[in-house]
C-alpha positions as CSV (number, residue, x, y, z in Angstrom):
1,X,-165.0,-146.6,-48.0
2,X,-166.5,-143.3,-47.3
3,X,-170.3,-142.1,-46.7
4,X,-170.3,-140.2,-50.3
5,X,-168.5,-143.4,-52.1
6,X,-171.1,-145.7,-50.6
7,X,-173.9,-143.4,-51.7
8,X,-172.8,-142.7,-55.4
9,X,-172.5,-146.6,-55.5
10,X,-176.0,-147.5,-54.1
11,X,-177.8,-144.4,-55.7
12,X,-180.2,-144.9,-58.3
13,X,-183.7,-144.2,-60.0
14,X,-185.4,-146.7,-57.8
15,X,-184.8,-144.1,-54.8
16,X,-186.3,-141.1,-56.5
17,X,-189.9,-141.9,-54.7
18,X,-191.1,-139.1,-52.6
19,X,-193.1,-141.0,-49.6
20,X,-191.7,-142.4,-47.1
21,X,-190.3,-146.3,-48.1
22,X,-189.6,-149.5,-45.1
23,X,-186.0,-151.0,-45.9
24,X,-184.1,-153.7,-43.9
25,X,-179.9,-153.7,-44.0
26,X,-179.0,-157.4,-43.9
27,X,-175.6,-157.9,-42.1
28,X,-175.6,-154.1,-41.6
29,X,-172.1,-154.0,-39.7
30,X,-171.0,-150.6,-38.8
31,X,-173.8,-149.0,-40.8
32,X,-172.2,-147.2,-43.1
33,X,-174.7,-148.3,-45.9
34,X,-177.5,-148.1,-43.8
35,X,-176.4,-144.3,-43.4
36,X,-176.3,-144.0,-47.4
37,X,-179.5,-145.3,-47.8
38,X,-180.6,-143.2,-44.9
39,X,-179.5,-140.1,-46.5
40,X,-180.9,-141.0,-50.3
41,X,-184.7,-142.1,-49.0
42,X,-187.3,-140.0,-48.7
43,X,-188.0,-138.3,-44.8
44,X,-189.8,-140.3,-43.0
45,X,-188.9,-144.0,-44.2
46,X,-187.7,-146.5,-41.9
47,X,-184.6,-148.8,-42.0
48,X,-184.5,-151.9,-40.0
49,X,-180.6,-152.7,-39.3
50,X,-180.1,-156.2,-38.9
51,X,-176.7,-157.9,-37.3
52,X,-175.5,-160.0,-35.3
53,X,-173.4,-157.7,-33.4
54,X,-175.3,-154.5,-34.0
55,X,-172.9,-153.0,-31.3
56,X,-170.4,-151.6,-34.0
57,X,-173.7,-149.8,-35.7
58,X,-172.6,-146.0,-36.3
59,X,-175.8,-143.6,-36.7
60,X,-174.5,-141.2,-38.6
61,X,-176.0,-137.7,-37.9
62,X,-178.3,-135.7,-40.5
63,X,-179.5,-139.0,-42.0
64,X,-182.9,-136.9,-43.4
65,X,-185.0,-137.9,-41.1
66,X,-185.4,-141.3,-41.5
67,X,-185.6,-143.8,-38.8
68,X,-183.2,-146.4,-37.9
69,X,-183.9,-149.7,-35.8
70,X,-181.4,-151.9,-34.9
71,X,-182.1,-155.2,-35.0
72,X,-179.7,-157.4,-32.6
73,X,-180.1,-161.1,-35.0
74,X,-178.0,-163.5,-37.5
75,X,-179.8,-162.4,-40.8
76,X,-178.5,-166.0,-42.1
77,X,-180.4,-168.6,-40.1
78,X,-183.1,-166.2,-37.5
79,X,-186.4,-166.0,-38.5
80,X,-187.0,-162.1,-38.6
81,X,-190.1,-160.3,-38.0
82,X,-190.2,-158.1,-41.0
83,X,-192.8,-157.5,-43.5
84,X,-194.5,-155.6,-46.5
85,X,-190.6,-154.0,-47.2
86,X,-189.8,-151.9,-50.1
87,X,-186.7,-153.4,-50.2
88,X,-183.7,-155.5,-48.5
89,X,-180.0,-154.0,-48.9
90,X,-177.1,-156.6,-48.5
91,X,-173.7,-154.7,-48.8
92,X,-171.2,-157.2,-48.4
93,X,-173.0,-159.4,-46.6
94,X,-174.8,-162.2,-49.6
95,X,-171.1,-163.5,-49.9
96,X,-171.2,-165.1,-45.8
97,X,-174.4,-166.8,-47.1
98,X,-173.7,-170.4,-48.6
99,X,-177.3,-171.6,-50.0
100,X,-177.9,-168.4,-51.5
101,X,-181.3,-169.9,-53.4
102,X,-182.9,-171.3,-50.5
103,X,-181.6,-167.8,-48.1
104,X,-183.2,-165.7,-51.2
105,X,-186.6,-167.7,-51.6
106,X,-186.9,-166.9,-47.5
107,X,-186.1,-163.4,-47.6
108,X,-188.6,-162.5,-50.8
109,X,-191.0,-163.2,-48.2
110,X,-190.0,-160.0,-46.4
111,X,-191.1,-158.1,-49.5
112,X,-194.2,-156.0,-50.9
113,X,-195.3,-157.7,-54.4
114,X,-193.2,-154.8,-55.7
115,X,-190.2,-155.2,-53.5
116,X,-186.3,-155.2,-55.0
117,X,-183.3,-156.0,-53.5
118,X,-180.5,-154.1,-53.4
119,X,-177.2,-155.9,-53.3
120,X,-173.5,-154.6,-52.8
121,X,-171.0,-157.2,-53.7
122,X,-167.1,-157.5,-55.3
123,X,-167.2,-158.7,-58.5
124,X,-165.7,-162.1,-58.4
125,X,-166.8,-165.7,-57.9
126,X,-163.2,-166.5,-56.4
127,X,-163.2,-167.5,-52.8
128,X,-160.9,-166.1,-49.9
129,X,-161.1,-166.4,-46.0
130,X,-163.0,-162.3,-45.8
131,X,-165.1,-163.2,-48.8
132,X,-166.8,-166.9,-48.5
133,X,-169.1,-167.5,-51.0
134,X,-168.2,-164.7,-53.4
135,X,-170.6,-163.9,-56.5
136,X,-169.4,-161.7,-59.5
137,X,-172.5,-159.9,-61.5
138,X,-173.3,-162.6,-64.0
139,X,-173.4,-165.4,-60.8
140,X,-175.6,-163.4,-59.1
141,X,-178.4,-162.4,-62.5
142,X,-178.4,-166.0,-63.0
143,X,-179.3,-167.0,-58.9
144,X,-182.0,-164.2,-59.1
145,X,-183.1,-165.4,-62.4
146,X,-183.5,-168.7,-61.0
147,X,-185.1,-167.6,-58.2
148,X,-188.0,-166.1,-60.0
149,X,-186.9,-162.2,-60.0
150,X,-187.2,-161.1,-64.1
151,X,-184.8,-157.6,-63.5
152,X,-181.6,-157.7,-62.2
153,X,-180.1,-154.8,-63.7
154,X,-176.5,-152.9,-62.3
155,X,-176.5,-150.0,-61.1
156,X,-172.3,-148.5,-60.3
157,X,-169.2,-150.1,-59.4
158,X,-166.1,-148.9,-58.1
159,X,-162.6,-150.3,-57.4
160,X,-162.1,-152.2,-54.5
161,X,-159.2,-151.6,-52.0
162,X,-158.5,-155.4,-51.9
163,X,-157.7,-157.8,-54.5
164,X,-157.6,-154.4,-57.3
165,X,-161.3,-156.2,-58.1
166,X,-164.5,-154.6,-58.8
167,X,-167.5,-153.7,-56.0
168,X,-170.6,-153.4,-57.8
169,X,-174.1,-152.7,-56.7
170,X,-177.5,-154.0,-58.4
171,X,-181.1,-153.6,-57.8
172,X,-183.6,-156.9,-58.5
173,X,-187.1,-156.7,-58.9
174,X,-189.9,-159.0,-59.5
């Protein structure tokens, strides 16, 4: 996937907020949705960019002056120091986790009262050795749901490259 294809996907309404915003990118990887969300926040925000290898992070130039801090941590089981976030991306990354309730209840603590998630995931709840513990759209409203978030609304999908399935994005809120 390309820069522009991971930012139509992840762009929405709850980025068009003119002050600065604090994110973290769980299981950030190379960074290449870090660097979308980079370029769609407003100048000044901050992006903490967690992996366990944060070695393969890219920083992407002209990311509109927004700050990135890697983070060198396994999102899954470490106790991170964040808090008071606006939100937490996962782009491919919720589908390594196995108790997704229990991962989500701990993470929410990372969150302002008014926090959201922002999750990137291929729509399918059928397993395979890249992709874990898959969840397709309606898997994943009814864990939020659970969970105690009320909106969990999609936001774009695309075709995936693998498996001719969907990759979808979503935002949650309380």
């Amino acid at each position: 996937m390309e820069l522009n294809q991971a930012m139509e996907l992840i762009q929405g309404n709850y980025l068009l907020i003119n002050e600065p915003t604090l994110w973290t990118d769980l299981g950030c990887g190379s960074g290449l949705f870090t660097n979308a969300l980079a370029r769609l926040l407003a100048p000044g925000s901050k992006i903490f960019a967690v992996d366990k290898n944060i070695n393969t992070f890219k920083n992407f130039s002209q990311n509109n002056n927004v700050i990135t801090e890697k983070i060198e941590a396994d999102f899954i089981y470490d106790e991170l120091n964040l808090e008071n976030l606006d939100g937490v991306m996962m782009a491919n990354s919720l589908h390594y986790v196995k108790d997704k309730f229990s991962f989500i209840k701990k993470v929410s603590r990372y969150l302002k009262n008014n926090g959201c998630f922002l999750i990137v995931e291929y729509d399918t709840d059928t397993a395979n050795p890249w992709v874990p513990y898959p969840l397709s759209f309606n898997t994943m409203k009814s864990l939020f749901i659970t969970t105690g978030f009320h909106s969990v609304n999609k936001l774009n999908e695309t075709l995936s490259r693998f498996n001719r399935s969907k990759i979808y994005s979503v935002i949650i809120t309380a």
